[in-house]
C-alpha positions as CSV (number, residue, x, y, z in Angstrom):
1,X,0.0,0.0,0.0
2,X,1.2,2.8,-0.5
3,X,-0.1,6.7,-0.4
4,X,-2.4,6.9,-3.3
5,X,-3.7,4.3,-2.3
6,X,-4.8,6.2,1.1
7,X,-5.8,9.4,-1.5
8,X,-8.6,7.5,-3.0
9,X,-11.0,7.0,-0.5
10,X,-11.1,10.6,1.2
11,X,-11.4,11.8,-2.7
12,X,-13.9,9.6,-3.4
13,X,-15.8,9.9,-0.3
14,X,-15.8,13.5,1.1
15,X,-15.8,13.7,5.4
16,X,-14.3,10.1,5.6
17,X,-12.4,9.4,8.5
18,X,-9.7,6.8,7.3
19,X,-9.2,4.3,10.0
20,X,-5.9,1.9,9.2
21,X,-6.0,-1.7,10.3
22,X,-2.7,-3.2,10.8
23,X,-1.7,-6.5,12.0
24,X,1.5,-7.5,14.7
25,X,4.2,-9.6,14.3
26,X,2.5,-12.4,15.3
27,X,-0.6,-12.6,13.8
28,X,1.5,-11.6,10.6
29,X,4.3,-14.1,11.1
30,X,2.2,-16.8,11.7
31,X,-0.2,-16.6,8.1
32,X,2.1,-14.8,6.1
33,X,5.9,-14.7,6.9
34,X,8.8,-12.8,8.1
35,X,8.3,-8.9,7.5
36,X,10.9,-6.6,6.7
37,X,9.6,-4.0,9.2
38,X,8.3,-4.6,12.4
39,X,5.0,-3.8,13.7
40,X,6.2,-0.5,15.7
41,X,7.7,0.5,12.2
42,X,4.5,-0.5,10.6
43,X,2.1,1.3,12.9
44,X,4.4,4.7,13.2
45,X,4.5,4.7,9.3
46,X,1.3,4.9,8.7
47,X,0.7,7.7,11.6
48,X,2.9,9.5,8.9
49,X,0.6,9.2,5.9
50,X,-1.2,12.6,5.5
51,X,-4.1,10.3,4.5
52,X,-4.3,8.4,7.7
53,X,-6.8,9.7,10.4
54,X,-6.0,6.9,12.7
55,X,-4.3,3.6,13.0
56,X,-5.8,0.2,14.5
57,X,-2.7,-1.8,15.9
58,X,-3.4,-5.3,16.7
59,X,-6.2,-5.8,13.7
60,X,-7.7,-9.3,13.3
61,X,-6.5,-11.2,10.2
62,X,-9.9,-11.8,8.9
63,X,-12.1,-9.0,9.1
64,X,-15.4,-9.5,11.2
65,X,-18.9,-7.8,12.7
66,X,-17.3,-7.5,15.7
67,X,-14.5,-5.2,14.5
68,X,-16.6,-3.9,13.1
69,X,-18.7,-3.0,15.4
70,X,-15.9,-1.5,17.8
71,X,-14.7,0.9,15.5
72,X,-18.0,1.8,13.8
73,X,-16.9,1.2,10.6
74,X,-19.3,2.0,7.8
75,X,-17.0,0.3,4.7
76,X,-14.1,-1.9,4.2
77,X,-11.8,-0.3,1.4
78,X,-9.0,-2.5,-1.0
79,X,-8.4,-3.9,-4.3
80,X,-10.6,-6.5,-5.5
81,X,-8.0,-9.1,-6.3
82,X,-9.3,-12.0,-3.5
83,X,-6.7,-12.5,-0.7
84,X,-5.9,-16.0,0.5
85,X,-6.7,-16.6,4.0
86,X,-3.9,-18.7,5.3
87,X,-5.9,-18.8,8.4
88,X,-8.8,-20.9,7.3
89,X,-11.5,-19.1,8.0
90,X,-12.9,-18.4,5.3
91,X,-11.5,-18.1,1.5
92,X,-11.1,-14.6,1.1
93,X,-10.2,-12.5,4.3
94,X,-12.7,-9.9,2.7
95,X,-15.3,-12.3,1.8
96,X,-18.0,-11.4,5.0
97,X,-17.5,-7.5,4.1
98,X,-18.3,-8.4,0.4
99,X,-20.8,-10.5,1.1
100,X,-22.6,-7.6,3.6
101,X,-22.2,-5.2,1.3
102,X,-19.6,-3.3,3.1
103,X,-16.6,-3.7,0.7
104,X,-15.2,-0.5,-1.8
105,X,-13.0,-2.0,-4.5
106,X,-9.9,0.3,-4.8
107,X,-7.4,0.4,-7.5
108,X,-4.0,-1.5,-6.9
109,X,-1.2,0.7,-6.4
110,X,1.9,0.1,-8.9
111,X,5.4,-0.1,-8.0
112,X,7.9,-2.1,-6.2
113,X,6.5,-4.5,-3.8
114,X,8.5,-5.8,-0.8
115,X,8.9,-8.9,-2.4
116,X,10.6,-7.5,-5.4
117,X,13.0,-5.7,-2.8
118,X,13.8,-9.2,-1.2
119,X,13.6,-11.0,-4.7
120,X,16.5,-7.8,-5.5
121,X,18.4,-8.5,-2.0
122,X,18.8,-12.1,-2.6
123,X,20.1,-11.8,-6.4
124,X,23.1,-9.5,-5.0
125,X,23.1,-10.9,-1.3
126,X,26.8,-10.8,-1.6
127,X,27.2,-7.1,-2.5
128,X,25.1,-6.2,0.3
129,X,26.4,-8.1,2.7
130,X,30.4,-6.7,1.6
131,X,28.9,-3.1,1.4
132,X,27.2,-3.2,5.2
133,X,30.4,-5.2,6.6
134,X,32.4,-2.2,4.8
135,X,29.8,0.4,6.4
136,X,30.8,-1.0,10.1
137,X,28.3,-3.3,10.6
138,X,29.6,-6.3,12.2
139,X,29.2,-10.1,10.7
140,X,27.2,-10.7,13.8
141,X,24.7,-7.9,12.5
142,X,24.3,-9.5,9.2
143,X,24.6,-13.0,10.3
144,X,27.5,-14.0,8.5
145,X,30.1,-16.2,9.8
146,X,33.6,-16.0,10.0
147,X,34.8,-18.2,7.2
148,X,32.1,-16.4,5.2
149,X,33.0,-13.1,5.1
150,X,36.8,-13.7,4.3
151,X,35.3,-16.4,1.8
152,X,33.1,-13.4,0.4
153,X,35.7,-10.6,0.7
154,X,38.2,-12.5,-1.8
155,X,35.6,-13.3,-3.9
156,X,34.9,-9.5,-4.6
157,X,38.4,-8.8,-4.6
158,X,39.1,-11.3,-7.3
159,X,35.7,-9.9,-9.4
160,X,37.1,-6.3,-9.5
161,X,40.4,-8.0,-10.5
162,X,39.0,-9.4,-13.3
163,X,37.0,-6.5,-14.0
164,X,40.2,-4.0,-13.9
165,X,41.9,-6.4,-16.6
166,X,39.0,-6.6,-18.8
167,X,39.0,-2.8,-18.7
168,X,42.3,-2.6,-19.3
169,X,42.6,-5.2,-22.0
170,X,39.9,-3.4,-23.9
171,X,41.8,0.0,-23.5
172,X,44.7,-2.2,-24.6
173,X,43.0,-3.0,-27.5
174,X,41.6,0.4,-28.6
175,X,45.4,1.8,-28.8
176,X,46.1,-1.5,-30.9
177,X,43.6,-0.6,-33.9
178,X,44.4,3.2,-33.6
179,X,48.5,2.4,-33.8
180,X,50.3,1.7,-36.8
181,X,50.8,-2.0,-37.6
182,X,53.4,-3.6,-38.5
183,X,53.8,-6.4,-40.2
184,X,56.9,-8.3,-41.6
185,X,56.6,-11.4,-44.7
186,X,58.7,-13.8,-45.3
187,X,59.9,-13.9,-48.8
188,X,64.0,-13.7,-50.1
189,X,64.2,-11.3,-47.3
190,X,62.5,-10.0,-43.9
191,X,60.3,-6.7,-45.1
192,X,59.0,-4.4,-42.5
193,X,55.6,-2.6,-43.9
194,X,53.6,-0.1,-41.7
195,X,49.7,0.0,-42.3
196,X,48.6,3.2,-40.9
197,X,45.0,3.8,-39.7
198,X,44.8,0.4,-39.2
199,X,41.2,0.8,-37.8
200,X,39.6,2.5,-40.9
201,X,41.3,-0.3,-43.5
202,X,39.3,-2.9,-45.1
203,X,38.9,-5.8,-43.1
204,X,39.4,-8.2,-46.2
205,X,42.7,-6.9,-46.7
206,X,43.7,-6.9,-43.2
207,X,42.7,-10.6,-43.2
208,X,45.0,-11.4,-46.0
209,X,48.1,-9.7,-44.9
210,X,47.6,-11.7,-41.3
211,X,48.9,-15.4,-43.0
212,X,52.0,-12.9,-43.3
213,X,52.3,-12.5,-39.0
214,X,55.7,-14.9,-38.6
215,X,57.7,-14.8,-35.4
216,X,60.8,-15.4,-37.8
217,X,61.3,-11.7,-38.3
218,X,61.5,-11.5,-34.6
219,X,65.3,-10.2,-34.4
220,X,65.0,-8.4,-37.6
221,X,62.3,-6.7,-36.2
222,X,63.7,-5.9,-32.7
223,X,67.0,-4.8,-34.7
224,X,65.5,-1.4,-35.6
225,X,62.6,-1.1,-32.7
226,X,63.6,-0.8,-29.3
227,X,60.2,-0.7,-27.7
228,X,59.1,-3.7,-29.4
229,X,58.5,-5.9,-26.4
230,X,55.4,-3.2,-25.7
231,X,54.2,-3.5,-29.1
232,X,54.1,-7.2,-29.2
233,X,51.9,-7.3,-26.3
234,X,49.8,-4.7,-27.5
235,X,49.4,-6.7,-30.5
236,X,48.5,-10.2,-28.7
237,X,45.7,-8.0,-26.9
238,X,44.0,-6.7,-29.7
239,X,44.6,-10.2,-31.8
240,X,41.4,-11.9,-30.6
241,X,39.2,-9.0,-31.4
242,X,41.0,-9.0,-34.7
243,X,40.4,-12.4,-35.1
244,X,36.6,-12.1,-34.4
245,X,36.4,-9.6,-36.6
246,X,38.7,-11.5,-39.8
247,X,36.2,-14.5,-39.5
248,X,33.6,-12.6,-40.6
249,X,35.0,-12.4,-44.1
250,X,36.5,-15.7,-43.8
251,X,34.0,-17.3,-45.8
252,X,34.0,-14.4,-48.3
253,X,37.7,-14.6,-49.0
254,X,37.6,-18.1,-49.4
255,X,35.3,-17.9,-52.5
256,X,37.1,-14.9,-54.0
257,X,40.2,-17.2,-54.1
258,X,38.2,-20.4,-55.4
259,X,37.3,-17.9,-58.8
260,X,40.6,-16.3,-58.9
């Protein structure tokens, strides 16, 4: 529930007073489960509800004459969707106010439910649990045993470690289509050829030049570049990519040399 909820019966029914039914801990426990809040919190937010004339602590699951009675309540206002009673005492914990004519269908509020808070909770239980333990609540607090939380603290350590090299090998791999590359053929003799703009060429011709890639000009090569050993590994970083992107034309190129 949530505050337009509360709007709609004081703008649909001018001098209500809005009386608020809410159930303890127990009662609640016991037919529905665990609660995120407890029934103090319950009870003081709705006192906080501009809506809210007055709050019933302690109301009965299943609404009946009697409560009725106590409060002098005229209707019963909520959605029309029927609500389960876990209780057993009757299908619908709304069905005697619908069936005496005392019920005013609302419309359901949208939004987040508490369930799709826990259901959010749960998926990244681990996050939480790091980010509260980092916030100075204790494992106790949360818990969380001993073996736990150091077995949870590596495993985010070792996720933003792989997360700083994937960022880095992509950087890695930006600079290797933006640099120059070099490439060196084997024929009579070792011949070093720069391809600038490497990024902007035409992947076909890329992907015929890289048959061309030996390691056997590797000391003719380092002969006349000292910072080699940095480009080789920028090379082997931005080879997969390259190799993703060569095997789209694969086919292609395979064809063109069948006619020619």
């Amino acid at each position: 529930m949530g505050a337009p909820f509360f709007a709609f019966t004081p703008n649909r029914f001018p001098n209500t007073y809005l009386l608020v039914g809410c159930c303890n801990d127990e009662t609640t426990h016991k037919y529905k489960g665990k609660t995120v809040m407890t029934e103090a919190e319950r009870y003081e937010s709705l006192r906080h509800c501009r809506w809210v004339d007055e709050v019933i602590p302690d109301a009965p699951w299943v609404i009946n004459q009697e409560f009725l009675d106590a409060y002098n309540i005229d209707y019963v206002a909520h959605d029309s969707l029927p609500y389960a009673d876990a209780s057993g005492a009757a299908n619908d914990v709304y069905e005697f106010v619908k069936a005496a004519g005392k019920f005013k269908e609302t419309q359901r509020t949208e939004g987040i439910s508490t369930s799709d808070i826990i259901m959010r909770i749960i998926k990244d239980y681990n996050q939480y649990v790091i980010r509260n333990l980092d916030r100075g609540y204790s494992r106790k607090d949360l818990g969380v045993s001993f073996v736990k939380e150091k077995r949870l603290r590596v495993n985010m350590r070792l996720k933003k470690l792989r997360e700083k090299v994937k960022e880095h090998q992509e950087r890695v791999g930006e600079k290797f289509w933006l640099s120059p590359l070099l490439i060196f053929t084997t024929n009579d003799h070792y011949n070093i050829h720069y391809v600038h703009n490497c990024g902007k060429l035409d992947v076909t011709t890329i992907y015929k030049l890289l048959p061309c890639i030996v390691t056997s000009g590797w000391e003719t090569l380092t002969a006349g570049l000292p910072d080699v050993m940095s480009w080789w590994k920028m090379l082997i970083a931005g080879l997969p990519d390259f190799l993703r992107c060569s095997k789209k034309v694969s086919t292609k190129w395979a064809l063109q040399s069948e006619n020619e």
